[in-house]
C-alpha positions in Angstrom: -69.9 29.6 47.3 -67.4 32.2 46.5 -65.2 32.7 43.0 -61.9 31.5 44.5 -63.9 28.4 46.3 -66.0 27.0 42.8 -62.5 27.7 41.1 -60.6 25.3 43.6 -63.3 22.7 43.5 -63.1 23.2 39.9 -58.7 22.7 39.6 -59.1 20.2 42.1 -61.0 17.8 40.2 -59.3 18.7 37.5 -55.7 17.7 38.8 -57.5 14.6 39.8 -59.2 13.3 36.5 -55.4 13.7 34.6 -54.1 11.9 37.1 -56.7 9.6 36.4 -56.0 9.4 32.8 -52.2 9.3 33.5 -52.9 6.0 35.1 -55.3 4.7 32.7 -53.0 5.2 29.9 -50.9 2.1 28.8 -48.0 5.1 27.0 -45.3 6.8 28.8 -46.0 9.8 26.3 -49.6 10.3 27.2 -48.9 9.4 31.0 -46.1 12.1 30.8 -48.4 15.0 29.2 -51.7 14.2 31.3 -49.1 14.5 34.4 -48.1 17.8 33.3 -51.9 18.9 32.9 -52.6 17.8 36.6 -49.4 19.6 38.0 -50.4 22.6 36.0 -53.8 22.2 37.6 -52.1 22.1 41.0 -50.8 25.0 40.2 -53.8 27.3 39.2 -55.4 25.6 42.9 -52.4 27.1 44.3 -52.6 30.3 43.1 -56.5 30.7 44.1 -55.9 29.6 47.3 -53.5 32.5 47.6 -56.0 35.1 45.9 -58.4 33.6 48.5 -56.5 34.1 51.8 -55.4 37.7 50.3 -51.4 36.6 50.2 -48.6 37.3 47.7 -49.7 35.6 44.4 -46.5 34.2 42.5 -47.9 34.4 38.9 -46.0 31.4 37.3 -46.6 30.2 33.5 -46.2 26.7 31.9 -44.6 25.3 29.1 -46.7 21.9 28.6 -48.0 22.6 25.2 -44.2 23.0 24.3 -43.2 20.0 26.1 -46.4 18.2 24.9 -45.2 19.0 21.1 -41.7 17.4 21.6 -43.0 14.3 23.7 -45.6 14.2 20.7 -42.5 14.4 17.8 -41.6 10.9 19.6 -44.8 9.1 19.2 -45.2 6.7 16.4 -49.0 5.7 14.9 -49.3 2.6 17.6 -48.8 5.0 20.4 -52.3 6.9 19.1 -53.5 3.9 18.2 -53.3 2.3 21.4 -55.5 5.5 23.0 -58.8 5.1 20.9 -60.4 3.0 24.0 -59.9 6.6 25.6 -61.1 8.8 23.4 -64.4 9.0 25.1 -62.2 10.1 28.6 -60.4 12.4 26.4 -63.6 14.2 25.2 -64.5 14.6 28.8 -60.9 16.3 29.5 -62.0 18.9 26.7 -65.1 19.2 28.4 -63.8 20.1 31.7 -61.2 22.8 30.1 -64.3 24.3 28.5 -66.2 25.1 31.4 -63.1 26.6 33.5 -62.5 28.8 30.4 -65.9 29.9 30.6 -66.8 30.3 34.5 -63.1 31.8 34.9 -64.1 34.1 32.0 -67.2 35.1 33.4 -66.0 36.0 36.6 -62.4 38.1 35.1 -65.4 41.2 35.0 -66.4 41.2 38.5 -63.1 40.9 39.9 -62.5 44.3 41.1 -58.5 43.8 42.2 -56.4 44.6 38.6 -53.2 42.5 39.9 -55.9 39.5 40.2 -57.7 40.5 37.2 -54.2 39.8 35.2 -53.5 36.6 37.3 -57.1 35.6 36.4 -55.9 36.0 32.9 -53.3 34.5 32.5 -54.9 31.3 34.5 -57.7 31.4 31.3 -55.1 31.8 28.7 -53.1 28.2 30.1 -57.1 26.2 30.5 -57.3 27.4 26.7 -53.5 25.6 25.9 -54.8 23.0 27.7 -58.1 22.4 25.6 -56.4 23.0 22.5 -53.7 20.2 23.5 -56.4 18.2 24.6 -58.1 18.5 21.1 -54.8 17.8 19.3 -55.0 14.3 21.1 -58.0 13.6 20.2 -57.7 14.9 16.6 -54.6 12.4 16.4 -56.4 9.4 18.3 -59.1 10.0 16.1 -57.1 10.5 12.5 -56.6 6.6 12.2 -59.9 5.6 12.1 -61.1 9.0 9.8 -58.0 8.8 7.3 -59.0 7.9 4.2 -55.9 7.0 2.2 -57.6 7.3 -1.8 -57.0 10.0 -3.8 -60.0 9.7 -4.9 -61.0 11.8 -2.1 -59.7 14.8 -2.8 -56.7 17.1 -1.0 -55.6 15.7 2.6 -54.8 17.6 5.9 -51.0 17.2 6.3 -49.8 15.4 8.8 
């Protein structure tokens, strides 16, 4: 199995498992970011499908973590709250970002084509946003049962 076939299997079942979670969730929030994930996915499936079949490759960026951030300013401490019977689904999201940043990394050197090579790029540079939002979630899922409000305990993180 070629680059551009293991990297459609992977965006593929991708798209699917945050659709998954989108469904699973009970918050229109977390329903509205794991939607963006899966069309972003649908995206970078698109895009190697094109690199594949050797036609025009619209290179095309997201703005989910932005999005993400303002759909996050809206959430109150329930909203997480209501998530922890995910984290475990969550950490499995943060998995799956992890090995497409490293097989597509891998791979960027032994693409010979430079207009790919920068398409390939970019496509690694959006799965890290990804895991990084993913990690924010589960940082804030986890925060409510780790919070330790005492002084005692020294300086806190801010919120």
């Amino acid at each position: 199995m070629e680059l551009f076939d293991i990297a459609i299997k992977l965006e593929t079942e991708g798209a699917a498992f945050y659709r998954d979670l989108a469904a699973k969730t009970n918050s229109q929030g977390f329903k509205a970011i794991f939607t963006m994930l899966a069309e972003d996915e649908d995206r970078h499936k698109a895009t190697f499908e094109a690199m594949k079949a050797h036609t025009e490759v619209q290179p095309s960026t997201t703005d989910a973590s932005v999005r993400a951030a303002q759909i996050f300013k809206k959430f109150s401490k329930d909203d997480f709250l209501q998530e922890e019977s995910q984290l475990s689904l969550y950490e499995q999201a943060l998995e799956i970002e992890l090995k497409s940043i490293e097989f597509y990394t891998e791979q960027h050197e032994l693409i010979p084509d430079t207009k790919q090579k920068r398409i390939l790029s970019k496509i690694i540079e959006e799965e890290r946003r990804h895991y990084d939002l993913i990690d924010d979630i589960i940082v804030m899922v986890e925060r409510p049962e780790r919070w330790v409000e005492d002084a005692e305990f020294g300086v806190r993180e801010r919120f």
